[in-house]
C-alpha positions as CSV (number, residue, x, y, z in Angstrom):
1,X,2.0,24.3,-77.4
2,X,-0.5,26.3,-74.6
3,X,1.4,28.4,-72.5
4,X,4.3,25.4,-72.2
5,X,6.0,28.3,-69.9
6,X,3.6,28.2,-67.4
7,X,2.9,24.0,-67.1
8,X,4.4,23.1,-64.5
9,X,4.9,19.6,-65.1
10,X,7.1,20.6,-68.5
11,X,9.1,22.5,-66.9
12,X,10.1,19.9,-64.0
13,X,11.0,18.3,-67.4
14,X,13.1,20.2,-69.1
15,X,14.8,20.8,-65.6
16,X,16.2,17.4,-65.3
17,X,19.2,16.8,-65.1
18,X,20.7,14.9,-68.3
19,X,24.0,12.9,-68.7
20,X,24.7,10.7,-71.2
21,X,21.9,8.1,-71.0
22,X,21.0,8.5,-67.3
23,X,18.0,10.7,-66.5
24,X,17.2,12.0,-63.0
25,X,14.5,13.6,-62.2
26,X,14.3,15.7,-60.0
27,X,12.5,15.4,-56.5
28,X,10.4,18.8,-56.6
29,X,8.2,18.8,-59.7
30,X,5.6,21.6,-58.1
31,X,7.7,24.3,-56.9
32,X,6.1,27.6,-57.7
33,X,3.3,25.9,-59.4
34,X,-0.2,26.9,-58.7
35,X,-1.1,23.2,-58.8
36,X,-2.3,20.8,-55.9
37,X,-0.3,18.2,-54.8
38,X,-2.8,15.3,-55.3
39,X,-2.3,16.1,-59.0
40,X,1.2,16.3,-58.6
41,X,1.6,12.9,-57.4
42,X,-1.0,11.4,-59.9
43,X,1.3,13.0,-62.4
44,X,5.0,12.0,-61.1
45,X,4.6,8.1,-62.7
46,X,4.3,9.4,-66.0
47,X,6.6,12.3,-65.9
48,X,9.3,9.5,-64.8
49,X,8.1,7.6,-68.0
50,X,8.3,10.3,-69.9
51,X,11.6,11.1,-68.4
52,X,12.9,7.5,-68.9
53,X,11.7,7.5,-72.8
54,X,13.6,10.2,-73.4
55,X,16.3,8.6,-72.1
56,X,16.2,6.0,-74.4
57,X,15.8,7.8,-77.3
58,X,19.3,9.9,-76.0
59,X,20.8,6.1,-75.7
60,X,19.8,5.3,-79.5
61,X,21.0,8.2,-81.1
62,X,24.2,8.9,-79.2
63,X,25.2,10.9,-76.0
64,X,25.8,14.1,-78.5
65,X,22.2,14.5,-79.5
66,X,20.3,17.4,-78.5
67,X,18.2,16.9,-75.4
68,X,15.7,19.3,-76.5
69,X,15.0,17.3,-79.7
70,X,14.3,14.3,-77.7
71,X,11.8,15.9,-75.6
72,X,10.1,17.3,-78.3
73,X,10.1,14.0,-80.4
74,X,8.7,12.3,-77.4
75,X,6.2,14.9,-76.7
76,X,4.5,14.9,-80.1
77,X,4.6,11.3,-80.6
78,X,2.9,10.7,-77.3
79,X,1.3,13.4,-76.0
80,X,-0.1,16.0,-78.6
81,X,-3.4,17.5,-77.4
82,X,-5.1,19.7,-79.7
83,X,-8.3,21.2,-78.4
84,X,-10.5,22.8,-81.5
85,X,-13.1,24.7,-79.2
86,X,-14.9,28.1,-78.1
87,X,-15.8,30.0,-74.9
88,X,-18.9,28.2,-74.1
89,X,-20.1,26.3,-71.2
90,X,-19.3,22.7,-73.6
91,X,-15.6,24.4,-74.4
92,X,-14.6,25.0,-70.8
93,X,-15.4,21.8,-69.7
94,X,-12.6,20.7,-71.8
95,X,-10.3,23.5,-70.6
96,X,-11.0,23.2,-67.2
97,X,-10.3,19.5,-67.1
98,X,-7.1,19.7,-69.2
99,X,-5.7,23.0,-66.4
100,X,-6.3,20.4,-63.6
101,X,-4.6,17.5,-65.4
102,X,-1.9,19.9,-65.8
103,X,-1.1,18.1,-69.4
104,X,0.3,20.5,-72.2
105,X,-2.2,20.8,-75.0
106,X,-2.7,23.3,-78.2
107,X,-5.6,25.6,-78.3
108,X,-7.6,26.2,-81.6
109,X,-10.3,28.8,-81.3
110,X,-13.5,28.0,-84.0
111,X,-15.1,31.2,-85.1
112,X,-18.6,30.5,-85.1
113,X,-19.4,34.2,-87.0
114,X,-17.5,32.0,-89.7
115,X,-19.7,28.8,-89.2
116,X,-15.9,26.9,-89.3
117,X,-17.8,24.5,-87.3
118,X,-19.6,23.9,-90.3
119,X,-16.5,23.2,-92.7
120,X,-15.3,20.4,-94.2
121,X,-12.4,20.0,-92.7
122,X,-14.1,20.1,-88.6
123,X,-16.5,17.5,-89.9
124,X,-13.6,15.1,-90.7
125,X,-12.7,15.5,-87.0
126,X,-16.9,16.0,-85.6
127,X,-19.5,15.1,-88.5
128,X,-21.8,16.6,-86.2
129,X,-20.5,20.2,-86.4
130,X,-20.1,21.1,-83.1
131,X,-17.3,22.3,-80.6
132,X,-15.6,20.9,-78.4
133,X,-13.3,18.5,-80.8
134,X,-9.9,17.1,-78.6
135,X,-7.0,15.3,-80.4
136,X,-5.2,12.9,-79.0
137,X,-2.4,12.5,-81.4
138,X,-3.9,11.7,-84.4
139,X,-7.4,10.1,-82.9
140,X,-10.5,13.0,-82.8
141,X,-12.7,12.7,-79.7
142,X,-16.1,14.7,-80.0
143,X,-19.4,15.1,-77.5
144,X,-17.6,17.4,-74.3
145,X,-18.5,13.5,-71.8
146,X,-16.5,11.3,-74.1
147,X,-13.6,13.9,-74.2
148,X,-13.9,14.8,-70.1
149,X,-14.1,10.4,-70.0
150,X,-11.3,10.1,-72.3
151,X,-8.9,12.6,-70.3
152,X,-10.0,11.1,-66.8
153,X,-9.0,7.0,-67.9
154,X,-5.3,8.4,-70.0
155,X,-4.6,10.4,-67.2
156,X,-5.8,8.2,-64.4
157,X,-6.9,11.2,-62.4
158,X,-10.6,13.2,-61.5
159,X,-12.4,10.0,-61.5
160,X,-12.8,7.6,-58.4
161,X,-11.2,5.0,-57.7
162,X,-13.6,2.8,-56.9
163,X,-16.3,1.0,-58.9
164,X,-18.8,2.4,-57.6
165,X,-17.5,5.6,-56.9
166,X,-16.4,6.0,-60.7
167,X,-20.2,4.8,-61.6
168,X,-21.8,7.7,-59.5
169,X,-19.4,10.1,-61.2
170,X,-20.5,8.8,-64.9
171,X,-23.7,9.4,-63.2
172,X,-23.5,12.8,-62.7
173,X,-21.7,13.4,-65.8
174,X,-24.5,11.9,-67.8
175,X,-27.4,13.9,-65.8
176,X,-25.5,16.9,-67.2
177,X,-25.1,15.8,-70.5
178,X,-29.1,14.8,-70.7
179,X,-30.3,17.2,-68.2
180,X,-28.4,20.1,-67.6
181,X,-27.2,21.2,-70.5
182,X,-29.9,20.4,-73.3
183,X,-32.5,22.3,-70.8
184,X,-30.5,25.2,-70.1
185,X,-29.2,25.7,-73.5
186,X,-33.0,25.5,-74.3
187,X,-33.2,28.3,-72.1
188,X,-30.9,30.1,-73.6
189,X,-32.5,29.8,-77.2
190,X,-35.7,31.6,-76.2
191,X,-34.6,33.7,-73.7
192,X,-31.6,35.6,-75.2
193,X,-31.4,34.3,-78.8
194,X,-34.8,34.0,-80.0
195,X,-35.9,37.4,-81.9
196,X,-39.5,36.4,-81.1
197,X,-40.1,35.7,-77.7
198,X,-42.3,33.1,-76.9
199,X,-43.4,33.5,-73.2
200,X,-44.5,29.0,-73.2
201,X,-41.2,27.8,-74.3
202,X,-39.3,30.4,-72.1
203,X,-41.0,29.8,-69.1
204,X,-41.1,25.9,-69.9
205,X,-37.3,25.5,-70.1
206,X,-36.3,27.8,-67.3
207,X,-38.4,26.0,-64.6
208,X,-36.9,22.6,-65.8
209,X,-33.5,24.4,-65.7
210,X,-34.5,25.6,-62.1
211,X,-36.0,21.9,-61.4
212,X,-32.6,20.1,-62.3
213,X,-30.8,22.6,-60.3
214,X,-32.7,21.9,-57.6
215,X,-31.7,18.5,-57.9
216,X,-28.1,19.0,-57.6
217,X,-28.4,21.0,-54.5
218,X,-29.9,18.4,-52.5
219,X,-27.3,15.8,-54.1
220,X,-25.0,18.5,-52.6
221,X,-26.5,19.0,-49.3
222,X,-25.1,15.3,-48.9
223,X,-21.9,15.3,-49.9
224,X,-18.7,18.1,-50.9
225,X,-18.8,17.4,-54.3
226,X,-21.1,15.3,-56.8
227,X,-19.3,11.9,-56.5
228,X,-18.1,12.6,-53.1
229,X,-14.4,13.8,-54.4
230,X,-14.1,16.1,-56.9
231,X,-14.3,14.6,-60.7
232,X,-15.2,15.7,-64.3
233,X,-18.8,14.9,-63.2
234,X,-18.5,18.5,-61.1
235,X,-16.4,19.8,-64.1
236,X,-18.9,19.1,-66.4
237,X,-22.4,20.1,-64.1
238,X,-20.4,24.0,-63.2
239,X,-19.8,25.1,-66.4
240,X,-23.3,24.9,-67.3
241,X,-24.1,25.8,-63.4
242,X,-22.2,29.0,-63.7
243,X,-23.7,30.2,-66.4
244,X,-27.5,30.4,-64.8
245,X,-28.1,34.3,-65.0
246,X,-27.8,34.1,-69.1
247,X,-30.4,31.8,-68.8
248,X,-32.3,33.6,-66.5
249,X,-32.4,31.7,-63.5
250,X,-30.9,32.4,-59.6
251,X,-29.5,30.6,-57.2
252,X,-31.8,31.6,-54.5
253,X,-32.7,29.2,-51.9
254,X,-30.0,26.5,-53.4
255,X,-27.4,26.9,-50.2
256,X,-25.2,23.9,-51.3
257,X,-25.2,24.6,-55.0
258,X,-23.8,27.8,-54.4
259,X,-21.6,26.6,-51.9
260,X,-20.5,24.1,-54.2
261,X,-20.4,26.9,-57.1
262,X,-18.3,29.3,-55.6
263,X,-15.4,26.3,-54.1
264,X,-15.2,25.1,-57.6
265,X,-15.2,28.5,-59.2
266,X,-12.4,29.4,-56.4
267,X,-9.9,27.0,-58.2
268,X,-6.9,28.1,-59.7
269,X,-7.1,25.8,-62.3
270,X,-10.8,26.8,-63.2
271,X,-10.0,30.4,-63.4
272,X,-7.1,29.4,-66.0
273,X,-10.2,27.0,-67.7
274,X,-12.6,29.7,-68.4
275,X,-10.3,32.0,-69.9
276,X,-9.3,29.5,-72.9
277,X,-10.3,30.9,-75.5
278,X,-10.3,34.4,-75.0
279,X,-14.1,34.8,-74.9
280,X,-16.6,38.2,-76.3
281,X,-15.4,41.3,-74.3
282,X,-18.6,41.7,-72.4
283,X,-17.5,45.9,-73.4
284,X,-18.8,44.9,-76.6
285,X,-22.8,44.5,-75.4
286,X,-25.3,41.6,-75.0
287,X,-26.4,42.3,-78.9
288,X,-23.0,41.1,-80.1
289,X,-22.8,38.2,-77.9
290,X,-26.7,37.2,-78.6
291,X,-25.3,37.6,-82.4
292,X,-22.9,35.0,-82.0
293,X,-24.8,32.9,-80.2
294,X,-27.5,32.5,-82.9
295,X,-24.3,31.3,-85.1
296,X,-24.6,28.6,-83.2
297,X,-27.9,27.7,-83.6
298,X,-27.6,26.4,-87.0
């Protein structure tokens, strides 16, 4: 499982106190734990579940059983996360989400140089070939939205509560997924990729990029984050956002987006995010990273 020493939640887990068919857990589930307390609470319900499960299972199979086998029978029946993805801007939206959920979750890297995306096995799970792919015990979710959608509702957490409120977030979510993301990864394509440059198609897609970034800042001169608190519709838009100068664009002049930019890129959770998987040693030169990123153009 992904760093299972360092989740916070597990390890309030495997902490608890067991006798005999009575579980208690304990009262502080966050200490140490570079999580915020918001999450924490969103989280305690189902870690007593969890907890109370387990419990159960202990009750079945007799006082003498081993707790650590009941966890782990619990855990894979009910909450096996496997996250087939790369270090791109779709990837660490996944990753990012699934740090702030503070959920446990297995990492599998696709090597694009390898075109696995392309194998027969990945289009079991995506027919469309592309990362990121989440499993949710045995049930594949694919497009990076229905994955950040599919997290938010399980988890009950980085969405609003309201009806409205959760509408403007699938809002946002969806200008990135239709906006955001095609144009700058358009952007991308004939700025760094392309071996011939074509000054048109270049020029075209950055001042869309530039146009749609524009957008967000004045959405963000209104409010703190996109949907007024923060949700997987700012998850999604900053790890496209962050990405700007590979696509040749600034933030000049766009105050609130990079206000909004650097508090999200601030978060411990992000930081943790963009690290999963390890991504191209920038030591190694743009040539090999534009390499790999032509992979991904076919």
């Amino acid at each position: 499982m992904h760093r299972r020493d360092q989740n916070p939640f597990l390890f309030a887990e495997r902490a608890t106190d067991w006798c005999g068919d009575h579980i208690e857990r304990r009262d502080d589930l966050s200490s140490g734990a570079p999580r915020r307390a918001s999450v924490n609470e969103r989280h305690a319900e189902y870690i007593e579940g969890k907890a109370k499960l387990a419990s159960a299972f202990l009750a079945e199979e007799g006082p003498s059983s081993d707790v650590n086998h009941a966890l782990d029978t619990y855990e894979k029946e009910e909450t096996m996360l496997t996250l087939y993805t790369a270090p791109t801007p779709n990837g660490h939206k996944i990753s990012i989400a699934l740090e702030e959920l503070g959920v446990d979750y297995e990492v599998k890297p696709i090597d694009f140089r390898k075109k696995e995306q392309k194998e027969a096995w990945f289009l079991e799970l995506n027919p469309n070939g592309r990362i990121p792919v989440l499993v949710d015990g045995d049930f594949p979710i694919f497009e990076s939205g229905a994955i950040l959608l599919h997290l938010a509702e399980k988890f009950d957490a980085l969405l609003p509560k309201s009806a409205e409120g959760r509408s403007r977030a699938i809002q946002w979510l969806m200008f990135q997924m239709g906006g955001v993301g095609p144009m700058m990864g358009q952007a991308n394509v004939f700025f760094r990729y392309a071996e011939e440059k074509i000054p048109f198609a270049i020029e075209r897609y950055q001042r869309e990029s530039r146009r749609l970034l524009e957008v967000l800042n004045r959405r963000l001169n209104e409010t703190e984050y996109l949907a007024g608190d923060y949700s997987i519709a700012d998850i999604a838009n900053f790890a496209w956002v962050r990405t700007y100068e590979w696509s040749g664009l600034t933030l000049d002049g766009l105050d609130a987006l990079q206000r909004w930019h650097d508090a999200i890129r601030a978060r411990p959770a992000v930081e943790r995010g963009l690290a999963i998987p390890e991504r191209i040693k920038r030591g190694d030169g743009d040539k090999k990273i534009q390499a790999t990123g032509r992979k991904m153009l076919v």
